[in-house]
C-alpha positions in Angstrom: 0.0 0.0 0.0 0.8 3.9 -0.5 2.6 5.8 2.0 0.8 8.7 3.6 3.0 11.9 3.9 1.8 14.8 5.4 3.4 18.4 5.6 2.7 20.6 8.9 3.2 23.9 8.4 3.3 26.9 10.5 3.3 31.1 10.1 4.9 33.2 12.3 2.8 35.5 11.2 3.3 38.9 13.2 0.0 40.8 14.0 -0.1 44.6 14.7 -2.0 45.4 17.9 -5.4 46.9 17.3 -5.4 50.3 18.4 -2.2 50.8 16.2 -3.9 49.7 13.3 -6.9 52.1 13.6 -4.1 55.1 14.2 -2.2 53.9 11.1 -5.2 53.8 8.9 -7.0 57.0 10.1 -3.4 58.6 9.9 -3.1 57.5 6.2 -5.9 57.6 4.8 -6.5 61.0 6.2 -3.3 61.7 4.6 -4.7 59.9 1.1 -7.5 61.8 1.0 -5.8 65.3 1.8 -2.7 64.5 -0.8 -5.6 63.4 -3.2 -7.9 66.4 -3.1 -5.1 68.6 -3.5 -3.3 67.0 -6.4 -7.2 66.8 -8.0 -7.2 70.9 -7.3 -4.3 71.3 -8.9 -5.2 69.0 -11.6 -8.4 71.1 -12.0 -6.8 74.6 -11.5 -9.4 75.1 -8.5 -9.7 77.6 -6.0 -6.4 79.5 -5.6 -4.2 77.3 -6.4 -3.3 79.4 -10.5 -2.9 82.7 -8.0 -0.9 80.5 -5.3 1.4 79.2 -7.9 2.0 82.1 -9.6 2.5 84.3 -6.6 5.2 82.0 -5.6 6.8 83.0 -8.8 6.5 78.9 -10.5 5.7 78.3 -13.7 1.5 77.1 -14.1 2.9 73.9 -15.6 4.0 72.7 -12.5 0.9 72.3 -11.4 0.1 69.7 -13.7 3.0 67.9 -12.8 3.0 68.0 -8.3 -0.9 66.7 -9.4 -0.1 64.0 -11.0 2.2 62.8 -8.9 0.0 63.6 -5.4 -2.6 61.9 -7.1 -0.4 58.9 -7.5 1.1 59.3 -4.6 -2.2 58.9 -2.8 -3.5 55.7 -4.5 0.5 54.2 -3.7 -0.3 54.6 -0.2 -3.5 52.6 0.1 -3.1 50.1 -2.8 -2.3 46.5 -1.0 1.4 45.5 -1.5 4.2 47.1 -3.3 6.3 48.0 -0.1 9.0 49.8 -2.0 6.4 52.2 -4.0 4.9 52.9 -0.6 8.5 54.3 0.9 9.0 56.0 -2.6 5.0 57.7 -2.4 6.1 58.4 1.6 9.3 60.0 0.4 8.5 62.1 -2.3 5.4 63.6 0.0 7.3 64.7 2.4 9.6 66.3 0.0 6.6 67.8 -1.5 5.2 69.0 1.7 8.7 70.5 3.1 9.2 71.8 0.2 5.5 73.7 -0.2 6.2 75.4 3.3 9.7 76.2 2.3 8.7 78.0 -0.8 6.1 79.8 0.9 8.5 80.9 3.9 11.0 82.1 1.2 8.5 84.1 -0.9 7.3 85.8 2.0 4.4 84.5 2.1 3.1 82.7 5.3 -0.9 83.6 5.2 -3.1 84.3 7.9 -1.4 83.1 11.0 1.5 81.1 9.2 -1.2 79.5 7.5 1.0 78.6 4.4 3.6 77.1 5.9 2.0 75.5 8.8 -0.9 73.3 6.6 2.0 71.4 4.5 4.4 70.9 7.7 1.3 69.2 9.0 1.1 67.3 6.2 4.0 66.4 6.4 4.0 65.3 9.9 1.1 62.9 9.3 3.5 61.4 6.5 6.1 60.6 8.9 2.9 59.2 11.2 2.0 57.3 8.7 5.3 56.0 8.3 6.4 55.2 11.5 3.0 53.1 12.0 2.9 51.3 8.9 2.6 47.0 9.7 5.6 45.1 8.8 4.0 43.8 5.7 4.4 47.4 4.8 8.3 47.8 5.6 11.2 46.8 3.2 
């Protein structure tokens, strides 16, 4: 007669605790949704966004490009997988954001209350949240 082989296998699979799940997803998609609506704006040349550009002394091109690639950068953050794209999309918004409320502190042009420069270092500070809480299926 046959021989019965049979293969056990276990997964050390590592599971994040609850409540930092919940922070890491409110963190990022709130994040998401922020980087997303304002690379649409762009997009769309809504709101201030031409005068904002412009009084900053860019080019209206560039507003077409820093949409795109919020835009992108939004759906790389809550797409399942890709690790690496993640830490790219994490990287290049926070280089976006830095650099938004450096531009505006150079050009003078901080808004009501700082405003202009406080909003994208915000933004920026949830990216790093987002980052530091990501699940270890998330990290490279």
């Amino acid at each position: 007669m046959g021989k019965s082989i049979t293969a056990v296998t276990s997964m050390n699979v590592e599971t994040q605790p609850l409540g930092k799940r919940i922070a890491y997803w409110t963190v990022t998609l709130l994040l998401a949704a922020a980087v997303m609506l304002s690379g649409i704006g762009q997009l769309m040349q809504l709101g201030g966004n031409v005068e904002l550009v412009t009084k900053l002394g860019y080019p209206l091109y560039i507003m077409a490009i820093l949409g795109i690639w919020k835009v992108l950068g939004a759906i790389a953050l809550v797409v399942p997988g890709f690790p690496r794209l993640k830490e790219w999309a994490h990287a290049g918004i926070f280089f976006l954001m830095t650099g938004a409320a450096l531009s505006h502190a150079l050009a003078n042009d901080y808004g009501d209350y700082g405003f202009f420069v406080l909003l994208p270092l915000a933004y920026a500070a949830l990216n790093i949240a987002s980052w530091a809480l990501r699940p270890t299926n998330r990290k490279l």
